[in-house]
VOLUM-242780 format. One record per residue (C-alpha): chain; x, y, z; residue in one letter; residue number from 1. Coordinates in nm, 2 decimals, padded with zeros to 4 digits. Last residue first. Example, Ala and Ser with C-alpha at 12.3 -4.5 7.8 and 13.67 -1.06 7.14 Angstrom:
# VOLUM-242780
(rec A; (01.37; -00.11; 00.71); s; 2)
(rec A; (01.23; -00.45; 00.78); a; 1)
END
This chain:
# VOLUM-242780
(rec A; (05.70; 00.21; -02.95); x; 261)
(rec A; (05.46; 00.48; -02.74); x; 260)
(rec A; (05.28; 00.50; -02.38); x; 259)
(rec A; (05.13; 00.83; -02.30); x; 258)
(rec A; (05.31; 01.16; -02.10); x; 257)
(rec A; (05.04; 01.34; -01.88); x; 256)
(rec A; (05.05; 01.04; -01.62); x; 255)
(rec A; (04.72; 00.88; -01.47); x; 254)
(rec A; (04.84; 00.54; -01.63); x; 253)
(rec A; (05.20; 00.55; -01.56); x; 252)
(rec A; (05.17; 00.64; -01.16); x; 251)
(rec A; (04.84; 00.37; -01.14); x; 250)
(rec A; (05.13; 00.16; -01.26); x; 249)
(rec A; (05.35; 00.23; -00.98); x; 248)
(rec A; (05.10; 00.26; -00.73); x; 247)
(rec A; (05.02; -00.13; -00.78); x; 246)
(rec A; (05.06; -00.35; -01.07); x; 245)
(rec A; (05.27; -00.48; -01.39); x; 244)
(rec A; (05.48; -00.17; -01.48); x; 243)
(rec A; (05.62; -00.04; -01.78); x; 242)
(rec A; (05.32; -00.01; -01.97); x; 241)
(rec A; (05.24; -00.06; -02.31); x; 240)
(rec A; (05.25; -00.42; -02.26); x; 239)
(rec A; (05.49; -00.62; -02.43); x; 238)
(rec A; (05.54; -00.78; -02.83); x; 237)
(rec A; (05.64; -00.40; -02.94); x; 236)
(rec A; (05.42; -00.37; -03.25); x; 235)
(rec A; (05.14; -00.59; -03.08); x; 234)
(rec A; (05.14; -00.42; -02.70); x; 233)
(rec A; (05.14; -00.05; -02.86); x; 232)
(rec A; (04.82; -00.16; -03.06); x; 231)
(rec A; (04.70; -00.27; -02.75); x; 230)
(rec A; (04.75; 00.04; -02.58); x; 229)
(rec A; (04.58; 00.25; -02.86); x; 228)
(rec A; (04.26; -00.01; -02.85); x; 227)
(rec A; (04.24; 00.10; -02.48); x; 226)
(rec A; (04.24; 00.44; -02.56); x; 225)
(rec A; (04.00; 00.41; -02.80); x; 224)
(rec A; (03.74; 00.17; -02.56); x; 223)
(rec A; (03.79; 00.52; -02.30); x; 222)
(rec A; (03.68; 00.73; -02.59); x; 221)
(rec A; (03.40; 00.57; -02.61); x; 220)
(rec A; (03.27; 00.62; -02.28); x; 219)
(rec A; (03.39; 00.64; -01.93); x; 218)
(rec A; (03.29; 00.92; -01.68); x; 217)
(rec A; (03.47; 00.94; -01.36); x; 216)
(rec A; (03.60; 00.71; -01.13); x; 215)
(rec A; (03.97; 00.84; -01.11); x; 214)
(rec A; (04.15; 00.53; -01.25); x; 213)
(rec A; (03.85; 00.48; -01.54); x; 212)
(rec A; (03.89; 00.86; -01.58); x; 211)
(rec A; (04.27; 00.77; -01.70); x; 210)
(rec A; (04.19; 00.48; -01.90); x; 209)
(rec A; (04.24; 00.12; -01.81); x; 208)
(rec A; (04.45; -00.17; -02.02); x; 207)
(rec A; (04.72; -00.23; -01.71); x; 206)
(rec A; (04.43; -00.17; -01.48); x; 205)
(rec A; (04.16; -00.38; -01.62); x; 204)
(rec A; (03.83; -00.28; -01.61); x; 203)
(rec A; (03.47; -00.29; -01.50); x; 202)
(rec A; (03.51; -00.17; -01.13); x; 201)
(rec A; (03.18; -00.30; -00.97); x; 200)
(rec A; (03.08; -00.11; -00.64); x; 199)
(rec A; (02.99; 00.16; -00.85); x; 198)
(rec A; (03.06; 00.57; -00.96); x; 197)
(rec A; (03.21; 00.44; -01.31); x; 196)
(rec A; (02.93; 00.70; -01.47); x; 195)
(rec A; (02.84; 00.59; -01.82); x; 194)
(rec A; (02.89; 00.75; -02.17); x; 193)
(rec A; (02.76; 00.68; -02.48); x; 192)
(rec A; (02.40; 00.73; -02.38); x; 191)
(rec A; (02.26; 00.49; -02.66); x; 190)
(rec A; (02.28; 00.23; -02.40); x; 189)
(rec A; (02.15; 00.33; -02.05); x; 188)
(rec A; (02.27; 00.65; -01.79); x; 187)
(rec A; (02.48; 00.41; -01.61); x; 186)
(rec A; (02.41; 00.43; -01.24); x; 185)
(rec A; (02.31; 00.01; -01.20); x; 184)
(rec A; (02.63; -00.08; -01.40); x; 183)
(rec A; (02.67; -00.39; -01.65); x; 182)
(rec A; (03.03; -00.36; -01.77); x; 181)
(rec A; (03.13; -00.72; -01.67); x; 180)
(rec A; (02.88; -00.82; -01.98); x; 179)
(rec A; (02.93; -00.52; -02.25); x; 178)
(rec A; (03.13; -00.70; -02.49); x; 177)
(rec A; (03.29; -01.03; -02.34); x; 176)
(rec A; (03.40; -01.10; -02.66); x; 175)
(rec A; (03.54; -00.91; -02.98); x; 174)
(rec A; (03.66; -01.10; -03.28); x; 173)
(rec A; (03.96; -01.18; -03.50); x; 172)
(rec A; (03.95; -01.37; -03.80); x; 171)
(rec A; (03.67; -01.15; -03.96); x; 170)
(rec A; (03.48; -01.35; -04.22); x; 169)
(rec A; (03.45; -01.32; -04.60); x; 168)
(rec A; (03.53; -01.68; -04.63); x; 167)
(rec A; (03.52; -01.89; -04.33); x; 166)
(rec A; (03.78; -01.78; -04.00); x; 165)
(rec A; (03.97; -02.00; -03.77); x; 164)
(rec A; (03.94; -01.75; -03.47); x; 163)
(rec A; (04.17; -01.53; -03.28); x; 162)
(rec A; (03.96; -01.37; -02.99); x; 161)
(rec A; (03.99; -01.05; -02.82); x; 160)
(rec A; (03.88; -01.02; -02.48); x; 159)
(rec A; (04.20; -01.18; -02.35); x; 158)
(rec A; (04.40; -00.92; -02.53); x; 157)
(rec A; (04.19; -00.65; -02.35); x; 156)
(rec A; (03.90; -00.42; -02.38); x; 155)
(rec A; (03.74; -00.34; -02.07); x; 154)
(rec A; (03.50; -00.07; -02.14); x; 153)
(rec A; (03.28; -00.22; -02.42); x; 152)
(rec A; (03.08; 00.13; -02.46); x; 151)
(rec A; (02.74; 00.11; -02.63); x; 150)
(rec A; (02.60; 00.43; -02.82); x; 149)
(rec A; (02.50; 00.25; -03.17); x; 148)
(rec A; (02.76; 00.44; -03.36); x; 147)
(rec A; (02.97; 00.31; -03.06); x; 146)
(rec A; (02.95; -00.05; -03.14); x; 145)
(rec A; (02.97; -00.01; -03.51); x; 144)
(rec A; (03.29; 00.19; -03.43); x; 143)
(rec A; (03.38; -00.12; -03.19); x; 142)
(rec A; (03.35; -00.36; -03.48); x; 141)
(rec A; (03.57; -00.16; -03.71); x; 140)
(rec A; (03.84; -00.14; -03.47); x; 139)
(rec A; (03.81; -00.49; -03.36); x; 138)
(rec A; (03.83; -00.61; -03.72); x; 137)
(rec A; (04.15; -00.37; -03.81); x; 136)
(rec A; (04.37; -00.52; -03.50); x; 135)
(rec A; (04.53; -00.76; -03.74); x; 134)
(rec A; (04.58; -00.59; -04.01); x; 133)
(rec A; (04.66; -00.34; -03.81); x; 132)
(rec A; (04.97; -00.50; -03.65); x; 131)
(rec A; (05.04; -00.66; -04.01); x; 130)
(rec A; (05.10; -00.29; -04.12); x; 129)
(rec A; (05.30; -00.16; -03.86); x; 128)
(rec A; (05.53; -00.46; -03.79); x; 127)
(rec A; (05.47; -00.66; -03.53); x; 126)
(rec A; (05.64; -00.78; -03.20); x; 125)
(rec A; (05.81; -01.09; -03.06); x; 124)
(rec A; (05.79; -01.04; -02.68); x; 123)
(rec A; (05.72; -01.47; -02.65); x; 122)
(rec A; (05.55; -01.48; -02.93); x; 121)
(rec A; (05.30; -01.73; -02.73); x; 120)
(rec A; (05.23; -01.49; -02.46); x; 119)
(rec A; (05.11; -01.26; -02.81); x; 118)
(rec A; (04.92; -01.52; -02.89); x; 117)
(rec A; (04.77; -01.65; -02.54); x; 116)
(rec A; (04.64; -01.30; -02.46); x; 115)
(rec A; (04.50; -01.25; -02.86); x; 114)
(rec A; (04.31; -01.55; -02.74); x; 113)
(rec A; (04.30; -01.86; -02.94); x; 112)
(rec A; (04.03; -01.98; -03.10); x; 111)
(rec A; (03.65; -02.21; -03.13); x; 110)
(rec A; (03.39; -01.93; -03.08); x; 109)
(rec A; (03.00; -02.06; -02.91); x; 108)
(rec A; (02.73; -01.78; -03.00); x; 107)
(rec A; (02.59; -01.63; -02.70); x; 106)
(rec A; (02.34; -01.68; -02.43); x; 105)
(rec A; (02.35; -01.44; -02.18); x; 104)
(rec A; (02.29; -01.42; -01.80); x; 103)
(rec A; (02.11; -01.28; -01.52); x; 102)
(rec A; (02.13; -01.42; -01.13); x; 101)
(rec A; (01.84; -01.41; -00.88); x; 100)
(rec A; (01.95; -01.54; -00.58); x; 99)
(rec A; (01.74; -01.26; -00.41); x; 98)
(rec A; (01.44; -01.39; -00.53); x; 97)
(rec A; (01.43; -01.66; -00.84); x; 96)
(rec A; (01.78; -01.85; -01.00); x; 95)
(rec A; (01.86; -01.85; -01.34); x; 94)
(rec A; (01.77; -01.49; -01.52); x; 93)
(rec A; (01.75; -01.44; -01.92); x; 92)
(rec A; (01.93; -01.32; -02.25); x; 91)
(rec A; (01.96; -01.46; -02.58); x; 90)
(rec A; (02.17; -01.52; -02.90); x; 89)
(rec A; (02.43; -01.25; -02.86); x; 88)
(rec A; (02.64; -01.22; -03.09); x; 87)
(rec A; (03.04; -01.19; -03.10); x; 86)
(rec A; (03.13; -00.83; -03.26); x; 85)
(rec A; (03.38; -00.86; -03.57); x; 84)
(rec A; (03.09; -00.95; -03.77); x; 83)
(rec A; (02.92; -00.66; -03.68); x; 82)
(rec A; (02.53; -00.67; -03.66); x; 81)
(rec A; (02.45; -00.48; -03.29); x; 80)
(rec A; (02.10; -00.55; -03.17); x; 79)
(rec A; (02.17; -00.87; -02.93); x; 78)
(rec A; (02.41; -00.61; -02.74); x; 77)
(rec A; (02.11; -00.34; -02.72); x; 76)
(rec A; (01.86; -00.63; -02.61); x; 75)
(rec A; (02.14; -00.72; -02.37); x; 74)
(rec A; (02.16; -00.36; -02.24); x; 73)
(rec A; (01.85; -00.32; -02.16); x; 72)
(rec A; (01.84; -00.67; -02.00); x; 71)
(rec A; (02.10; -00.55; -01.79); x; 70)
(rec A; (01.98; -00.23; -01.68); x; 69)
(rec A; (01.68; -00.42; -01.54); x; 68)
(rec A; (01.85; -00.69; -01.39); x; 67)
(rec A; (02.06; -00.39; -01.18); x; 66)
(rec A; (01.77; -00.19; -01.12); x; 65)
(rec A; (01.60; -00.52; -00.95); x; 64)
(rec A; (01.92; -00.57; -00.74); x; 63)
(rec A; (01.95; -00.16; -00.63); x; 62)
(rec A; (01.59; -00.25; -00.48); x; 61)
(rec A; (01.65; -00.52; -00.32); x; 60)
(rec A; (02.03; -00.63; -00.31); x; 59)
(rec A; (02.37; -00.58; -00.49); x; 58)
(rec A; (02.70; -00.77; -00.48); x; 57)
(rec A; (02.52; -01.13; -00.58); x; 56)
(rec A; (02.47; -00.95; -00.92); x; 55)
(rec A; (02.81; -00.96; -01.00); x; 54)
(rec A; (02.76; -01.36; -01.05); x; 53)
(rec A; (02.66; -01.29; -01.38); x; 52)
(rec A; (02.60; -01.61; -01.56); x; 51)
(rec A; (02.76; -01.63; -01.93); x; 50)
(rec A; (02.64; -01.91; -02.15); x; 49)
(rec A; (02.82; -01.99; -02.45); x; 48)
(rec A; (02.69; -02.16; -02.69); x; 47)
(rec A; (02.72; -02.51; -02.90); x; 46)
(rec A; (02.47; -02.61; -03.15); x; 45)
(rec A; (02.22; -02.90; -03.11); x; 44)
(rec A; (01.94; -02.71; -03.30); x; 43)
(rec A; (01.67; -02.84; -03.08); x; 42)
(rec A; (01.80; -02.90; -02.76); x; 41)
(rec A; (02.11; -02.59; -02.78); x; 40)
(rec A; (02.39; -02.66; -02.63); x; 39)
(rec A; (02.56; -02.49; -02.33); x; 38)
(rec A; (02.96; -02.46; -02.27); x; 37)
(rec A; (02.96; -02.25; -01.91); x; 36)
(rec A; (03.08; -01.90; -01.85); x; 35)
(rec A; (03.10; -01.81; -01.47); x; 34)
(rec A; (03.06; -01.44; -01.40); x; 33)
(rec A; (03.20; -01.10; -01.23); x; 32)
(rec A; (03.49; -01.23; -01.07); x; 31)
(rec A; (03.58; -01.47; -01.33); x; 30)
(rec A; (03.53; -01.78; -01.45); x; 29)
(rec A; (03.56; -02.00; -01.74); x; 28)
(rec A; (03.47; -02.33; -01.93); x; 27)
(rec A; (03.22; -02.51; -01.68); x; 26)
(rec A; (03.06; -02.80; -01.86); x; 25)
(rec A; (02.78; -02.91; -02.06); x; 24)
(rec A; (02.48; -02.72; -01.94); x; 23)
(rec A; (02.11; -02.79; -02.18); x; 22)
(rec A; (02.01; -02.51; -02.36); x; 21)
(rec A; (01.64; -02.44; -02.41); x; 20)
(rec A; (01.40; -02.35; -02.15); x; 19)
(rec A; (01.59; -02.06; -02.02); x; 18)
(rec A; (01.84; -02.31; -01.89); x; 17)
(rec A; (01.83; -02.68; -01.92); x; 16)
(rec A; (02.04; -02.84; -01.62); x; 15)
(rec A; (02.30; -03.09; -01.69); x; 14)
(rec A; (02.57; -02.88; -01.53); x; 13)
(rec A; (02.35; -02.67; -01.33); x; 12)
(rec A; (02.57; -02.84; -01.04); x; 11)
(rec A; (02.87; -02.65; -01.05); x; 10)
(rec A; (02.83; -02.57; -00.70); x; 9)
(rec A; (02.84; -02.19; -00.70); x; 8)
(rec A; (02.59; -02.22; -00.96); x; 7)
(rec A; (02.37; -02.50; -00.74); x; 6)
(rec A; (02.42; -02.25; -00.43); x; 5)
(rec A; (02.29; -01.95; -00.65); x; 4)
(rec A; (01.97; -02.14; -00.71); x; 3)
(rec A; (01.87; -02.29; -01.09); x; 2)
(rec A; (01.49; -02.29; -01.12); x; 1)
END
């Protein structure tokens, strides 16, 4: 079994986890997980394997809810069938006792980052139609999401992905969906709506929602808002809001009047 300390340590690289992908190499990490390049033994395809390290902020029995509510939600996550949505291939724990971590398995995506595009642009914005054109695949993918009652509630430009897409294929996608998100009050997938009442806050400021500010139900409304400030972002090349940080953009997010080009 795979400890916290050998996570924290980088040493599960070369470890087979849940019995079938072997650890290549640390390719992320954030303050809610570490995403390592895995490949699969017998298929010898590339994945991605997200460990949670969020789950080191609970303990007993608000740790076992926690796994719990996770694995619900994977099995919902694994369920969705949107091209636009990236899959999830599987879904177990490293680690044993309190160090304990879960994680995901999912499908390996070779692109660019809407975050680095747009950087990339340099403030160069979109017209209306090629900005949802381009947005179009998220859109679609979230409605599947949300038909299906699972929020992604963090919706970014670096949690969309630009990818060199076959035939028929979306060539933008939607990562990290539902993984930060994991929360031990949430009333389950197919609930639609989740109490933010936790330790974890699973969002981004300058992409958040009002109740996500005041801590009080999200849903999938919040994932629309969010998609109307980065359609704002692509027409006008910048973020819809003025500021970067602090009070000031807490100010511009809780305010009646809403960003527009």
């Amino acid at each position: 079994m795979v400890t916290s300390s050998v996570l924290e340590h980088d040493a599960v690289i070369g470890e087979v986890v849940l019995g079938r992908y072997e650890v290549e190499a640390r390719v992320a990490q954030g303050g809610f997980a570490v995403v390592y390049r895995a490949r699969h033994r017998e298929l010898g395809v590339p994945v991605a394997l997200k460990v949670l390290t969020a789950a080191d902020r609970f303990g007993g029995e608000a740790r076992r809810q926690y796994l719990a509510q996770f694995r619900q939600e994977a099995v919902t996550l694994a369920s969705l069938n949107h091209p636009a949505l990236v899959r999830v291939l599987d879904v177990g724990t490293v680690g044993g006792g309190e160090t304990e971590r879960p994680c995901m398995a999912m499908e390996w995506l070779e692109g660019v980052s809407l975050e680095d595009e747009l950087a990339a642009r340099a403030g160069a914005g979109r017209g209306p139609r090629e900005a949802l054109a381009l947005l179009k695949p998220a859109f679609d993918g979230l409605a599947c999401a949300h038909d299906a009652g699972v929020s992604h509630r963090d919706l970014k430009p670096s949690n969309l992905m630009r990818v060199a897409a076959r035939r028929g294929e979306p060539g933008l996608r939607v990562i990290d969906f539902g993984v930060a998100k994991v929360d031990p009050d949430a009333e389950g997938p197919g609930g639609g709506s989740t109490s933010t009442a936790s330790p974890i806050a699973g969002y981004t400021a300058a992409y958040a929602a009002p109740e996500q500010i005041s801590r009080s139900r999200t849903g999938p409304w919040t994932d629309v808002h969010a998609l109307a400030l980065l359609l704002v972002e692509v027409l006008r090349g910048e973020r819809a809001y003025t500021h970067r940080e602090g009070a000031e953009l807490l100010e511009e997010i809780l305010a009646e009047e809403r960003p527009t080009p």
